[in-house]
C-alpha atoms as an extended CHARMM CRD file, in Angstrom:
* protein
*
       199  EXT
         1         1  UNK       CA             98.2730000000      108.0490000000       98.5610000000  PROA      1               0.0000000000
         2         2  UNK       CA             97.5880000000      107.9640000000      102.0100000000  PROA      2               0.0000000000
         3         3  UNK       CA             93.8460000000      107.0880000000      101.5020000000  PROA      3               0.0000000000
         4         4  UNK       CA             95.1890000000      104.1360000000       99.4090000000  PROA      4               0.0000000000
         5         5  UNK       CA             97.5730000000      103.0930000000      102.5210000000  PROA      5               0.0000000000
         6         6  UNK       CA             94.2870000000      103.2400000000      104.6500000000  PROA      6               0.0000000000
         7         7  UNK       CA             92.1720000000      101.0380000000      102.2260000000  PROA      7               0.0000000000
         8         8  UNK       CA             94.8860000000       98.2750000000      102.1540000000  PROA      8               0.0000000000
         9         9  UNK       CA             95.4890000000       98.6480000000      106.0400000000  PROA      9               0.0000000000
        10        10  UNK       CA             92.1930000000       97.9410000000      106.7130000000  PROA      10              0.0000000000
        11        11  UNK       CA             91.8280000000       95.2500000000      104.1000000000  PROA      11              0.0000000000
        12        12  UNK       CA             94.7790000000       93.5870000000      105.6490000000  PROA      12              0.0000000000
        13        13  UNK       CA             93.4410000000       93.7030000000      108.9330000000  PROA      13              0.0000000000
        14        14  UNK       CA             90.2360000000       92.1190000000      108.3800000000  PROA      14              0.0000000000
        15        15  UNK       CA             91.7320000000       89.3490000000      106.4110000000  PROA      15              0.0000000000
        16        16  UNK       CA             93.8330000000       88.5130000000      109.3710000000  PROA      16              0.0000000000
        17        17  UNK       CA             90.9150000000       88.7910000000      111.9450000000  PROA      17              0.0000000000
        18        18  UNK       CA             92.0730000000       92.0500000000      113.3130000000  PROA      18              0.0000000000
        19        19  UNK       CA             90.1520000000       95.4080000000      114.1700000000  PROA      19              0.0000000000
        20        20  UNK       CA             91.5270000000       98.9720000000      113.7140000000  PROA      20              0.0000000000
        21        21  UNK       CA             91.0740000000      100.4330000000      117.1720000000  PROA      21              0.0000000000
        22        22  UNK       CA             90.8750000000      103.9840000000      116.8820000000  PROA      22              0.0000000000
        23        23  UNK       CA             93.4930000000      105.3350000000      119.4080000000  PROA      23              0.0000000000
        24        24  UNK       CA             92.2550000000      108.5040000000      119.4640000000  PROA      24              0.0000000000
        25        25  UNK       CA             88.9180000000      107.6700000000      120.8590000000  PROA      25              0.0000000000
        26        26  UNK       CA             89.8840000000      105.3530000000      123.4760000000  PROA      26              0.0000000000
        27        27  UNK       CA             91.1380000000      107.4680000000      126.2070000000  PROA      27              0.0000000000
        28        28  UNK       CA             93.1250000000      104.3060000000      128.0850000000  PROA      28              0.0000000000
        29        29  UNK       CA             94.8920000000      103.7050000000      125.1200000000  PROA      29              0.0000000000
        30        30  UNK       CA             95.7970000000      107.2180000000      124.3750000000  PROA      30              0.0000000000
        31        31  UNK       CA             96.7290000000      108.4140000000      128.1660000000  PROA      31              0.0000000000
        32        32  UNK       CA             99.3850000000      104.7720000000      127.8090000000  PROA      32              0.0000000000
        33        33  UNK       CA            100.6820000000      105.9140000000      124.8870000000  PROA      33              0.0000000000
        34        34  UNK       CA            101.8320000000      109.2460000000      126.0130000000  PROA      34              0.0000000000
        35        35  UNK       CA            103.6930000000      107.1220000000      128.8670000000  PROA      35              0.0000000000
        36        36  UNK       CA            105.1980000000      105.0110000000      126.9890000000  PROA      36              0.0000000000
        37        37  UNK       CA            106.5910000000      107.9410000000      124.7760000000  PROA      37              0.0000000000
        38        38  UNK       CA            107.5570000000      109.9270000000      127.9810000000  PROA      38              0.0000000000
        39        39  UNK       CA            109.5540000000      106.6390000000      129.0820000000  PROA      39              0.0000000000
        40        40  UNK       CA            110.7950000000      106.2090000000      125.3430000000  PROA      40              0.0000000000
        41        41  UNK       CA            114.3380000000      106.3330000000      127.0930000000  PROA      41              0.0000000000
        42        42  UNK       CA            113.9670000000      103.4060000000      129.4850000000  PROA      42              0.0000000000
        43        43  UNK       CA            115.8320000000      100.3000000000      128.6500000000  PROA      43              0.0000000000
        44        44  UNK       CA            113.9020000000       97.2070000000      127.1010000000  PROA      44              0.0000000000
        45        45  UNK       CA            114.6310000000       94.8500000000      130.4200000000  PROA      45              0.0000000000
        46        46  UNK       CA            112.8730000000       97.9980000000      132.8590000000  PROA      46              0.0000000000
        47        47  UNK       CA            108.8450000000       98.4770000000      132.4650000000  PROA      47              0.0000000000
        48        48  UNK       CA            108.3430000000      101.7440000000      133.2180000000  PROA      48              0.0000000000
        49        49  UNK       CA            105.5570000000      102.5810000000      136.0320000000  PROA      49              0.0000000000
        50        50  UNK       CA            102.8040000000      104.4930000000      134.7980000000  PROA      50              0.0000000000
        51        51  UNK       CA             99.7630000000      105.2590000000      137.1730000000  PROA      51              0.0000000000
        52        52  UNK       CA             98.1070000000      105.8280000000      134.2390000000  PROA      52              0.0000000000
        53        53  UNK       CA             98.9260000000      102.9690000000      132.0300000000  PROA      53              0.0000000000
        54        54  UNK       CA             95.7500000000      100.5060000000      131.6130000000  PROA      54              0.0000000000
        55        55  UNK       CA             95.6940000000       96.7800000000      133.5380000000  PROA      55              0.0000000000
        56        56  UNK       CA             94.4020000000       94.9600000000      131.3440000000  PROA      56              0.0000000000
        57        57  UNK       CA             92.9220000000       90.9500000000      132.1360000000  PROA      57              0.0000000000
        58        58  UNK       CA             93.9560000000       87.9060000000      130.7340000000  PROA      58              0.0000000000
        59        59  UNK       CA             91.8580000000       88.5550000000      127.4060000000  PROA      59              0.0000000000
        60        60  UNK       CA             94.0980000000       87.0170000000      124.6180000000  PROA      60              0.0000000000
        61        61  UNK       CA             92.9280000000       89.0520000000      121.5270000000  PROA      61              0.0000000000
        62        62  UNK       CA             92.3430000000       92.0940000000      123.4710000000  PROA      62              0.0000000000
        63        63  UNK       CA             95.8400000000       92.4040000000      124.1370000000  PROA      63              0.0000000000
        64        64  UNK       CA             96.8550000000       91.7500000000      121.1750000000  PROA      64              0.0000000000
        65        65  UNK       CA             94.7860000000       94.4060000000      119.4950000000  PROA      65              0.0000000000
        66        66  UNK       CA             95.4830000000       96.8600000000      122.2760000000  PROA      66              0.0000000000
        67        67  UNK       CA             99.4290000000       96.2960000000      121.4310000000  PROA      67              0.0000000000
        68        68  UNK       CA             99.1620000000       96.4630000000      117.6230000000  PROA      68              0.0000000000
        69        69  UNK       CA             96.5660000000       99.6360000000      117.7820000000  PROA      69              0.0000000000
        70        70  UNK       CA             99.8090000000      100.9420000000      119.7760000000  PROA      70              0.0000000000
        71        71  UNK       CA            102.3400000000      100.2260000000      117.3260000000  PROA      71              0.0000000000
        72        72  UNK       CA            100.5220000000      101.3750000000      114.4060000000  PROA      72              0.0000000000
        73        73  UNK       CA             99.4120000000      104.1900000000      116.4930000000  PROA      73              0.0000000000
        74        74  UNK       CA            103.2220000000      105.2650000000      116.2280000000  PROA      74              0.0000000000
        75        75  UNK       CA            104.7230000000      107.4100000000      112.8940000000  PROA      75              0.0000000000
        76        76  UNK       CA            108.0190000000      105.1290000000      112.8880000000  PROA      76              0.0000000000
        77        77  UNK       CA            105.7110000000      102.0370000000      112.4630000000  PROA      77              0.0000000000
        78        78  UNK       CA            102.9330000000      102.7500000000      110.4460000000  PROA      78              0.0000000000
        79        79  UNK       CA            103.6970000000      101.5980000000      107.1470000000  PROA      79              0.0000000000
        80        80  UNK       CA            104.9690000000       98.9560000000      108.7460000000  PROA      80              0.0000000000
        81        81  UNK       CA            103.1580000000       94.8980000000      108.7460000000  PROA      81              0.0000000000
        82        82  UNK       CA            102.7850000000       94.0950000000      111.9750000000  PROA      82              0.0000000000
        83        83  UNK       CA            100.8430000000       90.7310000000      113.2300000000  PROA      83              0.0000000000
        84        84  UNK       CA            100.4980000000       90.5520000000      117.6060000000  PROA      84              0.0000000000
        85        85  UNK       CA             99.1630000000       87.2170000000      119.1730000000  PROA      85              0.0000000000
        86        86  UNK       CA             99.5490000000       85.8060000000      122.9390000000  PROA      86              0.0000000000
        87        87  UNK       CA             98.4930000000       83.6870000000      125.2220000000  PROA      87              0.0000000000
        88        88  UNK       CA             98.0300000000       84.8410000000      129.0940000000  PROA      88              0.0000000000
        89        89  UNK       CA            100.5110000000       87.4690000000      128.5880000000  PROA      89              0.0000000000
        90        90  UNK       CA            102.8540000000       85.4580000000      126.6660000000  PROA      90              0.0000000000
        91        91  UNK       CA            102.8720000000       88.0640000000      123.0860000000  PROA      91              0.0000000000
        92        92  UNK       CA            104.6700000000       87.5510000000      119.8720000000  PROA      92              0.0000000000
        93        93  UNK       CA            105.1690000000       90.3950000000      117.6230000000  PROA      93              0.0000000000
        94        94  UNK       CA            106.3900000000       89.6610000000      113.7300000000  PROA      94              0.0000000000
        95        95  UNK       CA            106.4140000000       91.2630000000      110.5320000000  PROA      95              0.0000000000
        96        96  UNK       CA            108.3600000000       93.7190000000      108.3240000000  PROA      96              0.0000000000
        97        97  UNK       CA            109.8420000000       97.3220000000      110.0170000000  PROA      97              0.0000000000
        98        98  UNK       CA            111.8280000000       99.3730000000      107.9450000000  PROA      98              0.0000000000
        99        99  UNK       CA            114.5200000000       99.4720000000      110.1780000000  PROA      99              0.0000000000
       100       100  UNK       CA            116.8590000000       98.1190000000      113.5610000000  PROA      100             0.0000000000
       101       101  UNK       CA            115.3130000000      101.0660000000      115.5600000000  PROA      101             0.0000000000
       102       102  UNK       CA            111.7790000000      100.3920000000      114.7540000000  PROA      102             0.0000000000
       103       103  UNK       CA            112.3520000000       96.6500000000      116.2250000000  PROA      103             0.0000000000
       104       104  UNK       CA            113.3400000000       98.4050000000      119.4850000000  PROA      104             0.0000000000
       105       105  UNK       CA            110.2510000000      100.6130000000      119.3160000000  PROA      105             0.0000000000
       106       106  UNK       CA            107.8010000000       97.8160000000      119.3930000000  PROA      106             0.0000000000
       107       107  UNK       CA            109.5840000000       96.0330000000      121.9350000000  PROA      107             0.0000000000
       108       108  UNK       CA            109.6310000000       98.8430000000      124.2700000000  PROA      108             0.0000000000
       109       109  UNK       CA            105.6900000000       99.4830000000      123.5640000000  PROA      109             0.0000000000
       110       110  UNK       CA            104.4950000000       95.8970000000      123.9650000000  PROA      110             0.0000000000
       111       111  UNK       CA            106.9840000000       95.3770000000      127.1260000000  PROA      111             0.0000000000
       112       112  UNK       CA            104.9500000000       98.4990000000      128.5520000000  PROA      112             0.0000000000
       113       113  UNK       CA            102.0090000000       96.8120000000      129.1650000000  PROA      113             0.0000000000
       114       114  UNK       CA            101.4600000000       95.2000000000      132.1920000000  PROA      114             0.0000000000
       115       115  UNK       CA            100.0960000000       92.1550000000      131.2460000000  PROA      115             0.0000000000
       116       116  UNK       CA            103.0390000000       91.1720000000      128.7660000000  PROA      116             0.0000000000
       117       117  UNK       CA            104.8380000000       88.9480000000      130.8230000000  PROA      117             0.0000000000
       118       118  UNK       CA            107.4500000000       87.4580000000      128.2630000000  PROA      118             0.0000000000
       119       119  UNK       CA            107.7950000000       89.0360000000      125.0980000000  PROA      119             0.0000000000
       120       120  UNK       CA            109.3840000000       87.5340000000      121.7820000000  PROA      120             0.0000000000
       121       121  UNK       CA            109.7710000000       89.2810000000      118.3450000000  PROA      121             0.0000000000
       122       122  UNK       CA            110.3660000000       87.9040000000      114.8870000000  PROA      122             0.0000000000
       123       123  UNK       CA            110.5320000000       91.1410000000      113.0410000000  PROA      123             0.0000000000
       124       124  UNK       CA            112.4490000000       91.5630000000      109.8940000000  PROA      124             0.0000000000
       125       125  UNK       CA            113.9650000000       94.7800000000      108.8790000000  PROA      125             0.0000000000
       126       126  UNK       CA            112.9840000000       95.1380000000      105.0400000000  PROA      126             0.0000000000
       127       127  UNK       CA            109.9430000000       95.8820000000      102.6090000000  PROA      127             0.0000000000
       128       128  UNK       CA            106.6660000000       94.6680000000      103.5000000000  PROA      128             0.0000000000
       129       129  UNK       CA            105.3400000000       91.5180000000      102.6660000000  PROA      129             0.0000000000
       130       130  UNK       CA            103.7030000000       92.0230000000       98.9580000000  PROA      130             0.0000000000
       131       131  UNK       CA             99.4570000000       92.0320000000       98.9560000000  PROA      131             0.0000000000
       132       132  UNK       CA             99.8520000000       88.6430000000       96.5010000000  PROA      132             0.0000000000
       133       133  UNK       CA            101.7290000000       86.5540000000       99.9850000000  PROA      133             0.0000000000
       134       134  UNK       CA             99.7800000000       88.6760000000      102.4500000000  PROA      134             0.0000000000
       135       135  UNK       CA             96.5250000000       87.2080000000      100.9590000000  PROA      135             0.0000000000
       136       136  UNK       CA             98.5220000000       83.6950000000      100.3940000000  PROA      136             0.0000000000
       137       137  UNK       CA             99.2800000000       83.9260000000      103.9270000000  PROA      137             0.0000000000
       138       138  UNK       CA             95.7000000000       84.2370000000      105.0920000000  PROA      138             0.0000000000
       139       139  UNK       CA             94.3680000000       81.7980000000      103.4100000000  PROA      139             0.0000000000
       140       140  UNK       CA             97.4470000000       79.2020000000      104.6330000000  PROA      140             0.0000000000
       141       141  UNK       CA             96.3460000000       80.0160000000      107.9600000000  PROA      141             0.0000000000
       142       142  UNK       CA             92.9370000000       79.4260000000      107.6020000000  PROA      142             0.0000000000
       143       143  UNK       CA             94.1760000000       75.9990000000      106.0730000000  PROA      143             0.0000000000
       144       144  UNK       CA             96.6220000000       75.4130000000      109.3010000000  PROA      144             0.0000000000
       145       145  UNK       CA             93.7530000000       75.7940000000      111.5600000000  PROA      145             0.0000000000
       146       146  UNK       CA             91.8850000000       72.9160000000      109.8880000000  PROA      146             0.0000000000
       147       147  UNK       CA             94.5630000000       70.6440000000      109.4580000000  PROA      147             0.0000000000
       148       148  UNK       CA             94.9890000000       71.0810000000      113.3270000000  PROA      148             0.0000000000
       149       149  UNK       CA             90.8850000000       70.5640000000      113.7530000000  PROA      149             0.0000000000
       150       150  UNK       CA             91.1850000000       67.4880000000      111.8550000000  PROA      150             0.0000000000
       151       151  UNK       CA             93.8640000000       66.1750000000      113.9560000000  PROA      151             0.0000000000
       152       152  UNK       CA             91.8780000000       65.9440000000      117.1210000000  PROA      152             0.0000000000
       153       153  UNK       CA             94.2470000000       68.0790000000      118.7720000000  PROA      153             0.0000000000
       154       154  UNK       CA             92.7880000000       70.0840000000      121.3170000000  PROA      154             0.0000000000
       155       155  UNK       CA             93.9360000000       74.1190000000      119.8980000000  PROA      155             0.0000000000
       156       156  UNK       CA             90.7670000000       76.4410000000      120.5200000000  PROA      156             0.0000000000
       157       157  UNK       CA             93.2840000000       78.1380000000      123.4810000000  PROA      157             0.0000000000
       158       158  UNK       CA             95.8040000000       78.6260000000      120.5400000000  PROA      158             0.0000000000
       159       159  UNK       CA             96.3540000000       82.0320000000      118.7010000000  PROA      159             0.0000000000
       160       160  UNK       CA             97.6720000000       81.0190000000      115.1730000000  PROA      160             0.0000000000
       161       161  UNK       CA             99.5600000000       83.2120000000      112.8340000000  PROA      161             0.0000000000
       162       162  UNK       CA            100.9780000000       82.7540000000      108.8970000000  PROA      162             0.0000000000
       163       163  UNK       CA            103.6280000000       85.7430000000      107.7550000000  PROA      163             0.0000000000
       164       164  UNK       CA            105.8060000000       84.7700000000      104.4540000000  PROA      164             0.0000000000
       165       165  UNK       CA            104.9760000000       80.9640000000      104.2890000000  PROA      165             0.0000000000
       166       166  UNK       CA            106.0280000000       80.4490000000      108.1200000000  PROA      166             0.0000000000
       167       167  UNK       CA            103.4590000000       79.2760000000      110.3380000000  PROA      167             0.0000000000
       168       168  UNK       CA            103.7170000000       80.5180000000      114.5150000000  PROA      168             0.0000000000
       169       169  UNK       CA            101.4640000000       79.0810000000      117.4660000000  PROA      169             0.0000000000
       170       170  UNK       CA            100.9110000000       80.6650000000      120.7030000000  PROA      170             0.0000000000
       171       171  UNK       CA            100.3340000000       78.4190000000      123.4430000000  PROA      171             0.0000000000
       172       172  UNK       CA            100.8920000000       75.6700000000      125.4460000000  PROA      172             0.0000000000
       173       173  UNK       CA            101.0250000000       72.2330000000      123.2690000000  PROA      173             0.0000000000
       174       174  UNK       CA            102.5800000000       68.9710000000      124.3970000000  PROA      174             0.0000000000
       175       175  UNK       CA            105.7280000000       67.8590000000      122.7050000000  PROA      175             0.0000000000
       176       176  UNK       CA            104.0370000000       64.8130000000      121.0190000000  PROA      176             0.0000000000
       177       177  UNK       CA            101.3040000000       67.6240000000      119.5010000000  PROA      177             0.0000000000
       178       178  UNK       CA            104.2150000000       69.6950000000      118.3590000000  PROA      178             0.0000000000
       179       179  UNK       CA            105.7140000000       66.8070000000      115.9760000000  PROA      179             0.0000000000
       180       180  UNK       CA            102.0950000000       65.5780000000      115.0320000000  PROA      180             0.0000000000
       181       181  UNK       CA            100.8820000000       69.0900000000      113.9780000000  PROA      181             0.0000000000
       182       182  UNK       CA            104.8670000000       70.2470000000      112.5240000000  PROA      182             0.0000000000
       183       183  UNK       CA            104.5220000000       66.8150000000      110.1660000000  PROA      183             0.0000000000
       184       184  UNK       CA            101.3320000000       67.3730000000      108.9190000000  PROA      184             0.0000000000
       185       185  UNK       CA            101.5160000000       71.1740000000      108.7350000000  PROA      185             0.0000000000
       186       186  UNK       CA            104.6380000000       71.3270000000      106.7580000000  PROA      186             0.0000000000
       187       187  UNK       CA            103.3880000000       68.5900000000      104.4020000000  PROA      187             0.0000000000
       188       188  UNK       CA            101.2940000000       71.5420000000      102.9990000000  PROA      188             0.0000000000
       189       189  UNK       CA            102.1380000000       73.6100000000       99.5890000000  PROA      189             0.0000000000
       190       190  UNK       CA            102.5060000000       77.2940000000      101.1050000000  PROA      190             0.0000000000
       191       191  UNK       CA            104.2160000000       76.2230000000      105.1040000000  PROA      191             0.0000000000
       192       192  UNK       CA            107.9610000000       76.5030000000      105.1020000000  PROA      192             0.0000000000
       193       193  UNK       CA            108.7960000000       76.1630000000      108.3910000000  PROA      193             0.0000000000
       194       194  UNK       CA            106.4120000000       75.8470000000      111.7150000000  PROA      194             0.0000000000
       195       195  UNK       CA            107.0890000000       77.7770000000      115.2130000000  PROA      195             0.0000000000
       196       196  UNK       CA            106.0300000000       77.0050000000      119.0320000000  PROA      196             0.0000000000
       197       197  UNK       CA            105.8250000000       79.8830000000      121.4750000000  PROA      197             0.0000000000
       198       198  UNK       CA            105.2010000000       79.5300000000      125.0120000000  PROA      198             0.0000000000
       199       199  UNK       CA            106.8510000000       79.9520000000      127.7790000000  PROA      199             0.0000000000
C-alpha cells in the first residue's frame, strides 16, 4: 500500500512540475525541521529563531519545494495534496488536509522560514482531490499558462497553480491584467473561479 502511495506521489509531483526532495539527505532541511518541531508550540504570528534554520534567497521555486519537502516531510501531512508557490517570499499553500490541526501545521512550518514574508493558505479539510481532477487540473493549468502567453501579458515572473477547477496566480499583475486574464481564463471549460495573490 504504501509503495502504491509513493508511485502516485511521485506521479503527482511531476505532473505539477515539482521534485521530491529527499529530506533526509539534505542536512539544511533536516537540522530546520527538527526546529520547527522543537518550536511546534509557538504561536502562528511568532517565527521562532533558529541559528540553525537555513536563509534561503529570493529563489521562487526553491522555496516552494523547500516548504512542501517540509510538509510532506511531516506524518500528519503526508497523505495529504499539498501544492506551494510564491513570489519573493510571498507563499501560498492549498490543497486537501485531513483535518483543522493539520492547516495549523503547515502554517506554522512555512511561517518558519525566513524568507516567507506573508503567508496565505487555501487548504480544505476533506479527502484528496481524486487522480481523474488531479490530472484535469494539470492539464487546465498548462492551458491557463497559454491563454495568458497569448494575451501578451507579461507573466514569466508568475507562479501559476490549478487545484479542483480553481485557478491561483502568484505575483504582482496590474488591475487591468487581472480582468483581461479573469475574462478570458474563466471563459474556459475546466476554470471555475480565478485568484490573485500578492501582497
Amino acid at each position: 500500500m504504501s509503495h502504491l502511495f509513493f508511485l502516485f506521489a511521485a506521479l503527482f509531483l511531476t505532473m505539477s512540475g515539482c521534485r521530491m526532495v529527499d529530506t533526509q539527505s539534505d542536512p539544511a532541511i533536516s537540522a530546520h525541521l527538527r526546529t520547527v518541531n522543537q518550536n511546534a508550540a509557538t504561536p502562528l504570528n511568532q517565527k521562532p529563531v533558529s541559528p540553525t534554520a537555513k536563509s534561503y534567497r529570493y529563489d521562487n521555486q526553491k522555496l516552494s519545494h523547500e516548504v512542501l519537502a517540509a510538509l510532506l516531510s511531516q506524518d500528519a501531512l503526508k497523505s495529504a495534496h499539498i501544492q506551494v508557490a510564491g513570489y519573493h517570499g510571498d507563499l501560498l499553500i492549498l490543497g486537501e488536509v485531513p483535518n483543522e490541526s493539520s492547516v495549523q501545521l503547515a502554517q506554522n512550518i512555512a511561517s518558519s522560514f525566513q524568507d516567507v514574508k506573508n503567508l496565505q493558505t487555501d487548504l480544505t479539510v476533506g479527502k484528496n482531490l481524486n487522480i481523474r481532477q488531479r490530472a484535469s487540473d494539470s492539464a487546465s493549468n498548462t492551458q491557463v499558462k497559454t491563454e495568458i502567453a497569448n494575451l501578451g501579458i507579461p507573466h514569466s515572473h508568475l507562479q501559476i497553480l490549478t487545484n479542483n477547477n480553481r485557478v491561483y496566480i502568484i505575483g504582482p499583475v496590474s488591475n487591468s491584467d487581472q480582468l483581461v486574464i479573469e475574462q478570458n481564463l474563466l471563459a474556459l471549460t475546466n476554470v471555475d473561479n480565478v485568484y490573485f495573490y500578492y501582497q
